[in-house]
N, C-alpha and C positions, 0 to 999 in steps of 0.2 A: 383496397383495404388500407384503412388510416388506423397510426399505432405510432406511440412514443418510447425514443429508448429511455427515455427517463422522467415515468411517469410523475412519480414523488415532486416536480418542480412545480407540477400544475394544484399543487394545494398551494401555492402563492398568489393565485387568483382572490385569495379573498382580502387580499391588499384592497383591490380593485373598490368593493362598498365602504372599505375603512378613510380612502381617500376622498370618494365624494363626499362623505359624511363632515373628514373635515374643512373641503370646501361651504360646504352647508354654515357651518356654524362659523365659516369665518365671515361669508354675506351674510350672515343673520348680524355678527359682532359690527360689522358696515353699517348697515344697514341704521344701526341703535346711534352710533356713532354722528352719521348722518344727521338724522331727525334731530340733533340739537342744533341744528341750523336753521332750521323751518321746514315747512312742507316740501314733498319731495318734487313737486312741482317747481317749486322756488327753486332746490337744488339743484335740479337739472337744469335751471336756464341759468345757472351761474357756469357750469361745467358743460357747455356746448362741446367742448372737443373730446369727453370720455365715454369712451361706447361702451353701452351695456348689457349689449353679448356677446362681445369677443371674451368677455372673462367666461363664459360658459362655453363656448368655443373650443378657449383652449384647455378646458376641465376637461372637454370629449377628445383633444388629440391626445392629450396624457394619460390618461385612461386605457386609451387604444396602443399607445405606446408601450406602455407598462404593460398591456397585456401581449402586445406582440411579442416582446421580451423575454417576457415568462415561458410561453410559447417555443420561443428560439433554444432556452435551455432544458426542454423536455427534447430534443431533439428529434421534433415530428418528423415522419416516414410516411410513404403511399406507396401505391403499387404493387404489384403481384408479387410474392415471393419470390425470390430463385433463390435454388438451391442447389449444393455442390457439396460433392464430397470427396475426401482425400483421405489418406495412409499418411499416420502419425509414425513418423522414423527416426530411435533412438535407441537406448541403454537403460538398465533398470541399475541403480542407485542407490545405497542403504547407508547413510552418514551414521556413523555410531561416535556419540559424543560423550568423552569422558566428564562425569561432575561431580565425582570424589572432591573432598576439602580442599585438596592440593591445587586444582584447579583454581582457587582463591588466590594463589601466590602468586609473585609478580613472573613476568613470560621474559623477563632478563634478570639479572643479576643484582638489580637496583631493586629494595623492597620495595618503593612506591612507586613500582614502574606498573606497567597495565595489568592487570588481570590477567592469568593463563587461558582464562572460560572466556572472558572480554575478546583477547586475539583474537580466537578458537572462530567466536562466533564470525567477526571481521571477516574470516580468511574465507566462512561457510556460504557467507550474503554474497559475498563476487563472485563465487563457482557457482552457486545457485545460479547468478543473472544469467551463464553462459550456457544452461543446459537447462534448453529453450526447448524442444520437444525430447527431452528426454524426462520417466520417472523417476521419484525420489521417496525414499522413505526415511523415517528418523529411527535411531534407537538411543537411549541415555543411558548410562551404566554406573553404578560406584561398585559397592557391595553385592547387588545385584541389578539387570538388567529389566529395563521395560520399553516398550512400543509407546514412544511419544507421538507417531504419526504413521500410518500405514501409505503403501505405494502410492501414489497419485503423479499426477503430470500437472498438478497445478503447483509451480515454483511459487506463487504468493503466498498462499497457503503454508510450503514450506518454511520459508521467510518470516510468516509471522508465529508460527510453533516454535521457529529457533531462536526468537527474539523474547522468547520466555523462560527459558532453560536456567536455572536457578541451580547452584549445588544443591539447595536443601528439598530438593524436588523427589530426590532417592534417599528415603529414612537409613536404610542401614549402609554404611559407610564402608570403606575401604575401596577395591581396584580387582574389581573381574572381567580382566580382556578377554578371555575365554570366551565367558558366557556371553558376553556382548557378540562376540563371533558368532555365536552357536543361537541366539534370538534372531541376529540378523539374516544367518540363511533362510529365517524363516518367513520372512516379510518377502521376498521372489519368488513373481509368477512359475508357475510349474514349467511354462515356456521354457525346450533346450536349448532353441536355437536362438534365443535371446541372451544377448551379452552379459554377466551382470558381476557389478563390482561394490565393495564396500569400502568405503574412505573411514579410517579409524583415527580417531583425534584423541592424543591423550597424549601426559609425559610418561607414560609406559613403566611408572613404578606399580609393578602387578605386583600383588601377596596372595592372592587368591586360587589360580589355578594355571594352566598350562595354554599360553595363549600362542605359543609358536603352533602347536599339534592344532589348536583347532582353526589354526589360519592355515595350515596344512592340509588341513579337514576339508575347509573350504576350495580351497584352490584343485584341490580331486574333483569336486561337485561343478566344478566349472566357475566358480566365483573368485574374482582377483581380489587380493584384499590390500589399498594403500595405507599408508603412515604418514601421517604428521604429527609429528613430536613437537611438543608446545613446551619450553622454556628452557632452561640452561644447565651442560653439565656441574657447573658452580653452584648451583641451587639458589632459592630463595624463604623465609620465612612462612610461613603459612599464617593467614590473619583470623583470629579467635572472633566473636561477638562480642569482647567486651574492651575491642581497643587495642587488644595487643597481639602476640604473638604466639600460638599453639609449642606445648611443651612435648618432649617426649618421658617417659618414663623417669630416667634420671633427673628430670625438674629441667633439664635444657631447653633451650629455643629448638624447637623441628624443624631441620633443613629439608626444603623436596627438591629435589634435582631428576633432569630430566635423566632417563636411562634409555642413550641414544641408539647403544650397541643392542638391547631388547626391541627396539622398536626395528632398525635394521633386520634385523631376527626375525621378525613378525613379517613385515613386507617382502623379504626373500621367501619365507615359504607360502607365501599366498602368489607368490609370483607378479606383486605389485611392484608401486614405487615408494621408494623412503623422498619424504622431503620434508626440511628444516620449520618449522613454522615462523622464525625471524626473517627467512630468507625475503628476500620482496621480490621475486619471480615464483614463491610459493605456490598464489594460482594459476600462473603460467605451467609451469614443468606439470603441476596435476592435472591441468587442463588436456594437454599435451597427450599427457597417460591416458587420459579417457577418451580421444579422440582416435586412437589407435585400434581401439576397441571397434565391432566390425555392429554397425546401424542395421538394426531391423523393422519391421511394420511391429509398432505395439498396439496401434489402434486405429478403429476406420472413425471418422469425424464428420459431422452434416454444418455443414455452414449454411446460414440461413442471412440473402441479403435483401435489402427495400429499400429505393430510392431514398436519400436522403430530400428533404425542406428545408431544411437551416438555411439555404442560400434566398429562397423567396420568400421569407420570413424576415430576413436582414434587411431586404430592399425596404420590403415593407414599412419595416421600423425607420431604416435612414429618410425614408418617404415624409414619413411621419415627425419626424426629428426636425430637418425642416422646416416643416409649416410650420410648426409649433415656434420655432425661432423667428419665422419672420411675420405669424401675427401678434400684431403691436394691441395690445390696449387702449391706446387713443386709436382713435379717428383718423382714416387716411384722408386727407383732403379728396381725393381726387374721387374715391370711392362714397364719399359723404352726399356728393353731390344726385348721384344714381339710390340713394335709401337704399341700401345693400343691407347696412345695418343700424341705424337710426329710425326710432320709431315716430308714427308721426303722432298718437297720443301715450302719452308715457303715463302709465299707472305708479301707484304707490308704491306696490310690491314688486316691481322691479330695478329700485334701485337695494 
């Protein structure tokens, strides 16, 4: 059985007529060129040494080239299947990302320093890379709570849903760590004997509701619940739309500061870990946490293998490479003499 892993290269084949085509019209442009010399009889006994099929020649190695090429990057396969299957062994996963306003403010003490969501994300894309066969699902939360991505084991995927997350993604505003807890339990397989944890990301200024109890909640149900608290107990400005800086009620500038001792709070009774989001062993020590956690079978897997091509395809083209370099245009002498390729009556339409 013949089968390419990547079909889509093979619509470049139609290079292949665009290029003879402008071979065509550049012998034709010759051609015209020529004839204001005189008959092509005359022209060709002035030019004894230019052969007048190696240009056609090498239009059929380049051609063949080009197409071997194309060929190479569909990455042609043969051969029987084999098939194999294995037990996917990991931990079930729920990031719950805060994108209240606050999130907009800088993750140190410096207004124009990064982003608290900006970090956030940073810190999500490295622990993502290292949890490699384990699933992951998203949750976003301000004012209220939504399912940005359900469970999966595909971390790209993850990756590119978290490289969307927008504050203004959750219309109504404010900070429910609660309910973020209480959506999250809800995205884990029913599986007991699966491990499963929630990493919560936020500066843990909650107004909303009771987010220790229902990390409490959690941690009864078998779910560990981690902390990373993103920004400073200093605080930072919170940035408006129109250039400046979010006021609070009295007309003042809004300070958000992180609330380290609630986030502590939080990860103690989910029976997680608190860590710093400045820290830069951040996804080290989290990593660490998860790895403690005890690996199950989440899923059985069919791998599907076939002989790779790409390596007799290469030959092929370097083969080709080659010739095409070392047939010359003119006339070998040596071959001139054997009519290899010099005709012995030369027509008009072949110069």
């Amino acid at each position: 059985m013949f089968s390419f892993a990547n079909p889509e290269f093979l619509y470049l084949l139609v290079l292949l007529p665009l290029v003879a085509g402008l071979y065509m019209l550049e012998r034709t442009a010759r051609k015209r060129k020529l004839a204001r010399f005189g008959k092509s009889e005359q022209v060709a006994q002035l030019m004894p040494d230019v052969s007048w099929r190696k240009p056609v020649a090498r239009l059929i190695l380049i051609l063949l080239l080009l197409a071997t090429v194309i060929v190479m990057l569909a990455r042609p396969r043969a051969g029987a299947a084999k098939k194999s299957t294995g037990n996917v062994r990991g931990i079930e996963v729920v990031i719950a990302m805060d994108v209240s306003n606050s999130m907009n403010a800088s993750c140190t003490s410096d207004p124009q320093g990064m982003p608290r969501l900006q970090r956030a994300k940073m810190i999500m894309e490295k622990l993502i890379d290292r949890l490699r066969s384990d699933k992951v699902a998203l949750v976003v939360f301000a004012g209220r709570s939504y399912m940005q991505m359900p469970m999966t084991i595909d971390g790209q995927s993850a990756k590119m849903f978290l490289s969307g997350i927008k504050t203004s993604m959750v219309p109504m505003q404010g900070t429910a760590i609660g309910s973020a807890i209480d959506l999250s339990m809800t995205a884990f397989s029913k599986d007991t004997k699966t491990s499963k944890t929630i990493i919560l990301i936020t500066d843990a200024e909650n107004f909303e509701d009771d987010a220790v109890d229902a990390a409490s909640k959690a941690q009864k149900n078998g779910i560990q619940v981690n902390v990373i608290g993103i920004g400073t107990a200093e605080g930072a400005p919170i940035p408006s739309t129109d250039g400046g800086y979010m006021t609070d009620d009295a007309g003042q500038t809004a300070i958000s500061r992180l609330d380290e001792d609630k986030a502590q709070q939080i990860a103690k009774a989910g029976k997680g870990t608190y860590v710093k989001g400045d820290a830069t062993d951040a996804v080290e020590v989290l990593d660490d946490a998860l790895k403690k956690l005890a690996s199950t079978n989440l899923s059985q897997v069919t791998f599907t293998k076939n002989d790779e091509q790409f390596p007799v395809f290469a030959w092929i083209a370097l083969i080709l490479l080659i010739a095409n370099v070392l047939l010359m245009n003119r006339q070998n002498p040596w071959l001139a003499k054997h009519d290899f390729f010099k005709l012995k009556e030369k027509k008009s339409d072949e110069i």
